[in-house]
C-alpha positions in Angstrom: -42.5 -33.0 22.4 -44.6 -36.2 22.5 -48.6 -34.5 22.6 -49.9 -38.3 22.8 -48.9 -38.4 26.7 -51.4 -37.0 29.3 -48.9 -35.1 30.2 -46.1 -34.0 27.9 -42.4 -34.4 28.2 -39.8 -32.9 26.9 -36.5 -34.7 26.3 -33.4 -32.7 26.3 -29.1 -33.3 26.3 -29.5 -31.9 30.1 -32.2 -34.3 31.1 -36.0 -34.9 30.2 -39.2 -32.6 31.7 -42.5 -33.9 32.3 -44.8 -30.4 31.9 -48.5 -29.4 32.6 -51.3 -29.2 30.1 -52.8 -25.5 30.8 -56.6 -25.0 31.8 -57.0 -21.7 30.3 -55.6 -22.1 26.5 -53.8 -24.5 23.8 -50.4 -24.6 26.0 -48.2 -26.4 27.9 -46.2 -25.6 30.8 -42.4 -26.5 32.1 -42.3 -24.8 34.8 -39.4 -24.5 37.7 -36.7 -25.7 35.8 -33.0 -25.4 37.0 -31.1 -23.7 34.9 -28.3 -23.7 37.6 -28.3 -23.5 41.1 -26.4 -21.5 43.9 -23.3 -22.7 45.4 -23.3 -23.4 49.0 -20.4 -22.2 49.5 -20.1 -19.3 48.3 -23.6 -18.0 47.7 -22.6 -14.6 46.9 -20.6 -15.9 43.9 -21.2 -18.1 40.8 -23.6 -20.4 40.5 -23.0 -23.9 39.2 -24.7 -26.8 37.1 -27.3 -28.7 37.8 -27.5 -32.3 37.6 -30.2 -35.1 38.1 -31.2 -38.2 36.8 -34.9 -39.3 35.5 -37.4 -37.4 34.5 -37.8 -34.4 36.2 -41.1 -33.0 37.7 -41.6 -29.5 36.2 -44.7 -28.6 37.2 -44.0 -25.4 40.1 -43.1 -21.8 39.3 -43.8 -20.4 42.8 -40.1 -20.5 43.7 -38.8 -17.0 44.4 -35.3 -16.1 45.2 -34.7 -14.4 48.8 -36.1 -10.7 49.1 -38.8 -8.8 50.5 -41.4 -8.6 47.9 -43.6 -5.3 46.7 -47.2 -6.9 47.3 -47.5 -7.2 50.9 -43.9 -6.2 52.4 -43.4 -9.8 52.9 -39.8 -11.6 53.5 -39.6 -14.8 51.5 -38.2 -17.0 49.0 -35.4 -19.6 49.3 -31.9 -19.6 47.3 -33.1 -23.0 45.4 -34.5 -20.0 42.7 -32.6 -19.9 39.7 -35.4 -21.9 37.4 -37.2 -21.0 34.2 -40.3 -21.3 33.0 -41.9 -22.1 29.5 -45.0 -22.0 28.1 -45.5 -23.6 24.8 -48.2 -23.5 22.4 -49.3 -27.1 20.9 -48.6 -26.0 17.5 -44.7 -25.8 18.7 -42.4 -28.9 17.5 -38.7 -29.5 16.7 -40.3 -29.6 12.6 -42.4 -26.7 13.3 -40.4 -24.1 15.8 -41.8 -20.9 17.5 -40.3 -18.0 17.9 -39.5 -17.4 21.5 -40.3 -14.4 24.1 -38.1 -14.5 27.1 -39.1 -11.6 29.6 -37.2 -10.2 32.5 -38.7 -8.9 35.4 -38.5 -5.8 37.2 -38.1 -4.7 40.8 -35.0 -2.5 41.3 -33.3 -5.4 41.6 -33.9 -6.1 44.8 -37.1 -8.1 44.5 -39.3 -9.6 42.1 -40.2 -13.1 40.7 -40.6 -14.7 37.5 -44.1 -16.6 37.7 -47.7 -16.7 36.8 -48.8 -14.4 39.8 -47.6 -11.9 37.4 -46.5 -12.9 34.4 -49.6 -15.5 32.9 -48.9 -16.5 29.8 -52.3 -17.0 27.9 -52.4 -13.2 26.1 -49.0 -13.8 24.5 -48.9 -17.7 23.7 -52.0 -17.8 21.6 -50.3 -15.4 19.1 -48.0 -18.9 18.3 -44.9 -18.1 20.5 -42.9 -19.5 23.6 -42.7 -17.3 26.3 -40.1 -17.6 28.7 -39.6 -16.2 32.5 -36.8 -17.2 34.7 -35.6 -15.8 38.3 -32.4 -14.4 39.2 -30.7 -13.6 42.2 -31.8 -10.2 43.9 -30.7 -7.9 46.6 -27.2 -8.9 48.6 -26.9 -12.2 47.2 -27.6 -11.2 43.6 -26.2 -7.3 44.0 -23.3 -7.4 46.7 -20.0 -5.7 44.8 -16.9 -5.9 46.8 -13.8 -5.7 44.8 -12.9 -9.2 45.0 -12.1 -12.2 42.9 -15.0 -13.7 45.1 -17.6 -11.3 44.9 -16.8 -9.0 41.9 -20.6 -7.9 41.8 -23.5 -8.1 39.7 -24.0 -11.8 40.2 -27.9 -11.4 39.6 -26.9 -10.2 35.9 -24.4 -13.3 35.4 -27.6 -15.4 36.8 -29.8 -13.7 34.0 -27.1 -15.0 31.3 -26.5 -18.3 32.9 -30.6 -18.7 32.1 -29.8 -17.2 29.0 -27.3 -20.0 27.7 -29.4 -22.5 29.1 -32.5 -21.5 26.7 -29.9 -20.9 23.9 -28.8 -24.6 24.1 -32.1 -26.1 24.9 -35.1 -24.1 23.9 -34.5 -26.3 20.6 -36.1 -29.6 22.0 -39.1 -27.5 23.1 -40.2 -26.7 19.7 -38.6 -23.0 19.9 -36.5 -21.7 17.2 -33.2 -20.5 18.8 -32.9 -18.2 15.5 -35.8 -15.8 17.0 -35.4 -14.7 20.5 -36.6 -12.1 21.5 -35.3 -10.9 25.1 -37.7 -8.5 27.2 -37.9 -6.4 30.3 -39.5 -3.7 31.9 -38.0 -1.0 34.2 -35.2 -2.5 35.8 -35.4 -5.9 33.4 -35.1 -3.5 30.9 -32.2 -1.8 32.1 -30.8 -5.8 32.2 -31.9 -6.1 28.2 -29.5 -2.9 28.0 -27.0 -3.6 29.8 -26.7 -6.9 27.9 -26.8 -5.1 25.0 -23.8 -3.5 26.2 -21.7 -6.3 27.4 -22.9 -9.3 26.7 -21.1 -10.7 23.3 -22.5 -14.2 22.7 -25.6 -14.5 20.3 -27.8 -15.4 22.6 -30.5 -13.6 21.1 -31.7 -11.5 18.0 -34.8 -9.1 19.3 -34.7 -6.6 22.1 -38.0 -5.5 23.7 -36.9 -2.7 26.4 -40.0 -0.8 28.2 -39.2 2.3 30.5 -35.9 1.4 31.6 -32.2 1.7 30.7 -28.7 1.5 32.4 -28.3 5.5 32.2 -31.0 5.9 34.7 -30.8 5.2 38.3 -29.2 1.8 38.0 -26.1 1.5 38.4 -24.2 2.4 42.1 -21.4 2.7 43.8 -20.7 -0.3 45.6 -20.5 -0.4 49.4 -17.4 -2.2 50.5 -18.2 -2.6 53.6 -21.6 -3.7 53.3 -20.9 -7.4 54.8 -19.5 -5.8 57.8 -23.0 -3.6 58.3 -24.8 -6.5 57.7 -22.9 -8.9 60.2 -23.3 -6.2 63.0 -27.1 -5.6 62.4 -27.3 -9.7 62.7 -24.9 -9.4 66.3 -22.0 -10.7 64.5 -18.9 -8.0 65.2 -15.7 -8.2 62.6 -13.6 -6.0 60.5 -12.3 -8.6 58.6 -14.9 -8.7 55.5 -14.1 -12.1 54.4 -14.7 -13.0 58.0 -18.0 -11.3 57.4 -19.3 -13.0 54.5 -18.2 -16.5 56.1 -20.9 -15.7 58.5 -23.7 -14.5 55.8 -23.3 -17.5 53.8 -24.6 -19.5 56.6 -26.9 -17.0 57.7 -30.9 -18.0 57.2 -31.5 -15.9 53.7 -34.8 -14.3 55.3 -32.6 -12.7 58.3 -30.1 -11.5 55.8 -32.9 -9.8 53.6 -34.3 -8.6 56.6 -31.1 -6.9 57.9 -30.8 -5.0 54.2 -34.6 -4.0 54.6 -34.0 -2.8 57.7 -30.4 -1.0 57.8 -28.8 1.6 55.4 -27.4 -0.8 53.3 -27.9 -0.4 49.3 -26.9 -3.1 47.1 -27.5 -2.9 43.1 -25.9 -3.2 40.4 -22.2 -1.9 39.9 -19.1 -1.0 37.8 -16.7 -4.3 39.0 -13.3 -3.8 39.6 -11.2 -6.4 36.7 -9.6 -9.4 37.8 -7.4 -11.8 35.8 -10.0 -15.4 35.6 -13.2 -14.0 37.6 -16.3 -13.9 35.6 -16.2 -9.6 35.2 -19.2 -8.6 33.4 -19.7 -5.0 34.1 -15.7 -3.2 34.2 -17.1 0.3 32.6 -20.2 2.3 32.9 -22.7 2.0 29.9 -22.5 6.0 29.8 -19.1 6.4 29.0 -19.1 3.9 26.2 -19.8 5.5 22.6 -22.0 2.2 21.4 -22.9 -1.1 22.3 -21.5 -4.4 21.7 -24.6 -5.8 19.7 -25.1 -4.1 16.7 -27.4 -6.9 14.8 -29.9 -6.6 16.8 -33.9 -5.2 16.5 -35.5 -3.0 19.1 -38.3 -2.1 19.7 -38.4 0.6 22.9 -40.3 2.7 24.5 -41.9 4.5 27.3 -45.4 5.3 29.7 -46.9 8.8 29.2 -46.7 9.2 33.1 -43.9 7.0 34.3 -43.7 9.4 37.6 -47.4 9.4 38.1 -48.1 6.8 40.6 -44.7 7.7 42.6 -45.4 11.6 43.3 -49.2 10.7 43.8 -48.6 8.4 47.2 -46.2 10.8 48.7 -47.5 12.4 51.5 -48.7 16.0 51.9 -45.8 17.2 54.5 -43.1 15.3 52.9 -43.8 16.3 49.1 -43.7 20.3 50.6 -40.9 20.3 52.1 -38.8 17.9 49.7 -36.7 19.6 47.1 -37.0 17.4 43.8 -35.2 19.9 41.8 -31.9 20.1 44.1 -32.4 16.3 44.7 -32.3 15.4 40.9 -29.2 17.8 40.3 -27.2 16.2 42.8 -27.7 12.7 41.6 -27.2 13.3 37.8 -24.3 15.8 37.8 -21.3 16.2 40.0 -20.9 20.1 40.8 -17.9 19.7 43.1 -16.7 22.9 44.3 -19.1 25.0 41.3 -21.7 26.1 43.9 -22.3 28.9 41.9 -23.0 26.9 38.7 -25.2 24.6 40.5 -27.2 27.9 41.7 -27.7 29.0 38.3 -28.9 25.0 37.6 -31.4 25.5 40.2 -33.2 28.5 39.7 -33.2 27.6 35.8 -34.6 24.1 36.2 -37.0 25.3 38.5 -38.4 28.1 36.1 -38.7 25.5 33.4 -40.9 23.3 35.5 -42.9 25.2 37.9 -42.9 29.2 36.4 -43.7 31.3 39.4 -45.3 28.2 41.5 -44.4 27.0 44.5 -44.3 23.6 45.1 -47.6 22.5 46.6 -49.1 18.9 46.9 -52.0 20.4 45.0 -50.4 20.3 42.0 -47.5 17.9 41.5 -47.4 17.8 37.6 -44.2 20.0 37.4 -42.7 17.5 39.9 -44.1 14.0 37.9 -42.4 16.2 34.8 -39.3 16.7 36.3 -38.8 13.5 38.0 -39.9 11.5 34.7 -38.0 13.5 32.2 -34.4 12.7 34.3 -35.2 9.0 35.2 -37.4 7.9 32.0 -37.4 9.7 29.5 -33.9 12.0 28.7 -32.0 8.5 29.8 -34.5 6.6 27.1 -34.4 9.0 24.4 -29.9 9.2 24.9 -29.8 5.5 24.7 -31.9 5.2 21.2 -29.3 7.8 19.7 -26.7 5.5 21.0 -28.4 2.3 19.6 -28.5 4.4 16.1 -24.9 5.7 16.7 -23.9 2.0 17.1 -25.7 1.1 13.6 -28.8 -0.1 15.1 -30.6 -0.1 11.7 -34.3 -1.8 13.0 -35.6 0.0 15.9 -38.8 1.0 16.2 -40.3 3.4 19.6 -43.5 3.8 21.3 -45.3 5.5 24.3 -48.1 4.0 25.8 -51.0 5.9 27.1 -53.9 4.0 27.7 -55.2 4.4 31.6 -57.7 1.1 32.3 -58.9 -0.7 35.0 -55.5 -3.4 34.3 -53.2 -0.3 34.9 -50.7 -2.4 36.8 -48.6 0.2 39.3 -51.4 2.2 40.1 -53.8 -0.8 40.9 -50.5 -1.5 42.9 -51.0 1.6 44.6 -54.4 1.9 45.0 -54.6 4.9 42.7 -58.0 5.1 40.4 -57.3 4.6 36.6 -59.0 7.5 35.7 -56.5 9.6 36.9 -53.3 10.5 35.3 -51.8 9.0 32.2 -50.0 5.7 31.9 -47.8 5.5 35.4 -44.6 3.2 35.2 -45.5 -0.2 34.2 -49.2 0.2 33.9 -48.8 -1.6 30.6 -47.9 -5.1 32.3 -51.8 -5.7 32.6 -52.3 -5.4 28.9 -49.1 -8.2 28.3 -49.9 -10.9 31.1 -52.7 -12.6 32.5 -52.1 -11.2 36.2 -53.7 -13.7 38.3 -55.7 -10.9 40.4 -57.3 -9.3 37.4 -58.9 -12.4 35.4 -62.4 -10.5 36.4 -60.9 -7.0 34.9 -62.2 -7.7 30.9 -63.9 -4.6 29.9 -63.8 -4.3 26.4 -61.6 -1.4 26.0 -59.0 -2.4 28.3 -59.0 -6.1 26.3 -58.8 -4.2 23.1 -55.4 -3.2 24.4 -54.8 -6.5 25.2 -54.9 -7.5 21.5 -53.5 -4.7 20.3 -50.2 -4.8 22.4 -49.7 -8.8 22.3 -50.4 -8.3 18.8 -47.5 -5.7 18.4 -45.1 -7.4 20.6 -45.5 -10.3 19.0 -45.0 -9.6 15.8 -42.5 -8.0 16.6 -40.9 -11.3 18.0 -41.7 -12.9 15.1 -40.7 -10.8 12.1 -38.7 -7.8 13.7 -41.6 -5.6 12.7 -44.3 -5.1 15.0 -46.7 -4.4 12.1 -45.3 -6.4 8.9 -48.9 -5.2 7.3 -51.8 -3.2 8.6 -55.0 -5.2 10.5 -58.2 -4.3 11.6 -56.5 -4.6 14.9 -53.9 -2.2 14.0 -54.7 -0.5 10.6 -51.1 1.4 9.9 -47.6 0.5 9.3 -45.1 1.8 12.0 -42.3 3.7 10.8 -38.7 2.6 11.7 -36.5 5.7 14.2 -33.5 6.7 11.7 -31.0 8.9 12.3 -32.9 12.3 11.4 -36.4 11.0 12.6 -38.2 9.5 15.8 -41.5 8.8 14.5 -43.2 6.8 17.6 -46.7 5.0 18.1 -48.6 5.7 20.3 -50.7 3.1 22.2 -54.3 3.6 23.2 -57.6 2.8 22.6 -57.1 5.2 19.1 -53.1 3.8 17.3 -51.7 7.5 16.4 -48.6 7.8 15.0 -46.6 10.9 16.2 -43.0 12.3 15.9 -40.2 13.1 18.6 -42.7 13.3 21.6 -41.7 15.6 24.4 -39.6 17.2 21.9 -39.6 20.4 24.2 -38.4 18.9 27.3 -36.0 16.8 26.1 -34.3 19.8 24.2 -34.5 21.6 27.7 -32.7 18.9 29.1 -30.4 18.2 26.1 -29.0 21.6 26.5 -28.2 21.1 30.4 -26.1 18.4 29.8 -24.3 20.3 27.1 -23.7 23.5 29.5 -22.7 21.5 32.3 -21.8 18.1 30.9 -18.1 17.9 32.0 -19.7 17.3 35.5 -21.7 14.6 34.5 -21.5 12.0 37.6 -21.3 9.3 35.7 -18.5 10.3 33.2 -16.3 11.9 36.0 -16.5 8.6 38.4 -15.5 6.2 35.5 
């Protein structure tokens, strides 16, 4: 990097990137740069390079692929997406290299973005590493799974390694050392870290950050075969022919095709792909039924929120939380009863004695609910995968549960919940990693406390694959490593406490159910 231009440029074997000098802290910025880009046509399928010549502008990261987005129910974005962005501190050079953070974000995989709306940088990048965003396909053209050489499924995933080789190969000429990477997500970017875990073979990465989410909860479906032909008919175009179908999507706008999946029954998401002989397969078996992962040499660092269901049981409303039954609901999605009505009886009224006693179910009180929802989508899934990781020789892993509730609580601001309510709700803890653009004002000096204490963790972390290589004043205690007869976790507030196998009660309850009724595990029995 040449720091004696105004503004720096970075020369690479793919082409050369004139950057931004940040306002707010010792960085530089390369943003919105192609890592691929989508093929016309066929822009349900791969994508391919991309080439230019000069010196290319990198200076926007407001791109976002198509999809209606969380904030304000909006339909945007444009398919020109797949770009990353990297933020590098000054100190970084090809004689000096920095270990590098590349985060994945969340969104169900069906919306989402990768820029600083979200994501700022400053927190992490004074700490002395790069850190890395990147966008990736969502909904129907990232997520449709149709049994064919064409559309084999889960392109947004082969997007996300695309980016993946693309930092591997250049990150280099940024002053980042491609030795230390570090790849990070949270909820369903996290179930993407995992799921790479499980499949993805090349080395394109050393460090695994995973927060609240794993392929073993609600992430993986069944694909709907017929899901061009719904969305053709909802956009007046009849067929039965589903190649006819996606002939006429691929040249539909990409804002009318979101806004046919917003507004039909369709589902997209991730899937189990059928195999076929020279297509790009990624995903042929689900994570569940496999006894380890592919990457073994790997450090993790995992973890969970307090209160992951908080936020989603507090906005329900008062006549539909009454009348909906969470524990028959959760039974049916994890397990496959069949024709064992009786069995699935017995299920019901023993689940629902665990978690509500002799309580009805009254919107008064929905803490057995937040329990039971939490402890089947967070935290059971969670607490299976780190035996997995130690079952697959996993040796550095290290667990935590966050628990601070401040005015940067990220999903309930979100929701328009009050901090002082609740524990930490599902990805609260996003407030105290990035430099969200809409809480610059939000400094009091317990929630930045967290601030320094979490970048200060994660960091290290990325750094030495030990998120505290010696006590601090920040963070005065050594975190002990999960082994195979211990699952010692920190936990994150404004006082560190170190604590052993939390939820320890629950998760035996649940442990138990699998094992009485695990032969009709959904997952196992569809595979």
């Amino acid at each position: 990097m040449d720091l004696k231009l105004p503004r720096p440029i970075v020369h690479t074997p793919v082409g050369s990137y004139r950057g931004l000098r940040a306002q707010d802290g010792n960085y530089s910025m390369f943003l919105g740069i192609p890592y691929a880009r989508v093929d016309p046509d066929n822009v349900f399928g791969p994508p391919i390079p991309h080439k230019f010549e000069g010196i290319y502008e990198a200076v926007d990261d407001t791109s976002r692929c198509p999809q209606c987005e969380e904030f304000y129910n909006t339909i945007t974005g444009t398919l020109d997406c797949l770009h990353v962005n990297i933020h590098v501190p000054n100190s970084a050079t090809i004689d000096n290299p920095l270990p590098v953070m590349i985060y994945i974000f969340g969104g169900k995989f069906n919306f989402g973005f990768a820029d600083r709306f979200i994501y700022g940088p400053r927190f992490l990048v004074r700490h002395d590493i790069i850190f890395i965003t990147f966008n990736y396909r969502l909904g129907p053209y990232g997520f449709f799974c149709l049994n064919t050489s064409k559309v084999p499924g889960n392109q947004g995933l082969k997007d996300q390694v695309q980016a993946l080789r693309w930092i591997k190969k250049n990150i280099r000429y940024f002053g980042g050392d491609d030795s230390k990477i570090t790849l990070e997500g949270n909820s369903a970017g996290s179930a993407s870290v995992d799921i790479h875990l499980h499949f993805l073979q090349e080395p394109l990465y050393n460090r695994v950050i995973l927060q609240s989410g794993v392929t073993i909860h609600r992430v993986l479906s069944d694909p709907d075969l017929d899901a061009p032909l719904k969305l053709a008919k909802h956009l007046n175009y009849t067929t039965n022919d589903v190649n006819d179908a996606l002939s006429f999507l691929n040249k539909i706008d990409p804002l009318k095709l979101i806004a046919a999946t917003r507004d039909s029954s369709v589902i997209v998401g991730p899937c189990i792909e059928k195999h076929f002989e020279g297509a790009d397969n990624y995903i042929t078996k689900h994570p569940a039924s496999l006894n380890t992962v592919t990457r073994k040499d790997v450090d993790v660092l995992i973890g969970i929120n307090n209160d992951e269901a908080y936020a989603k049981m507090t906005i329900i409303e008062k006549d539909e939380y009454e009348k909906t039954d969470f524990v028959s609901e959760i039974l049916g999605y994890f397990f496959e009863f069949q024709n064992k009505i009786k069995l699935l009886d017995e299920m019901k009224e023993i689940v629902r004695l665990f978690y509500y006693g002799d309580d009805v179910q009254r919107a008064d009180n929905k803490r057995p609910a937040m329990n039971l929802y939490a402890d089947f989508n967070f935290y059971s899934p969670i607490f299976r995968t780190v035996r997995k990781y130690l079952d697959s020789d996993v040796e550095n892993m290290y667990f935590y549960m966050f628990s601070y509730s401040g005015e940067r609580a990220f999903d309930k601001d979100l929701h328009k919940i009050s901090y002082t309510k609740g524990g930490a709700a599902h990805a609260d803890e996003l407030g105290y990693l990035f430099d969200i653009s809409y809480m610059k004002n939000r400094t009091r000096d317990e929630d930045m406390l967290i601030v320094e204490r979490m970048t200060e963790l994660w960091t290290n972390f990325a750094k030495y694959g030990n998120p505290t290589p010696k006590p601090s004043k920040l963070i005065p205690l050594q975190w002990p490593r999960v082994t195979q007869d211990k699952l010692p976790y920190l936990e994150i507030n404004t006082e560190l406490r170190l604590g052993s196998r939390p939820m320890h009660e629950r998760m035996s309850f649940i442990d138990l159910l699998y094992k009485h009724i695990g032969h009709y595990r959904r997952w196992i029995s569809k595979d």
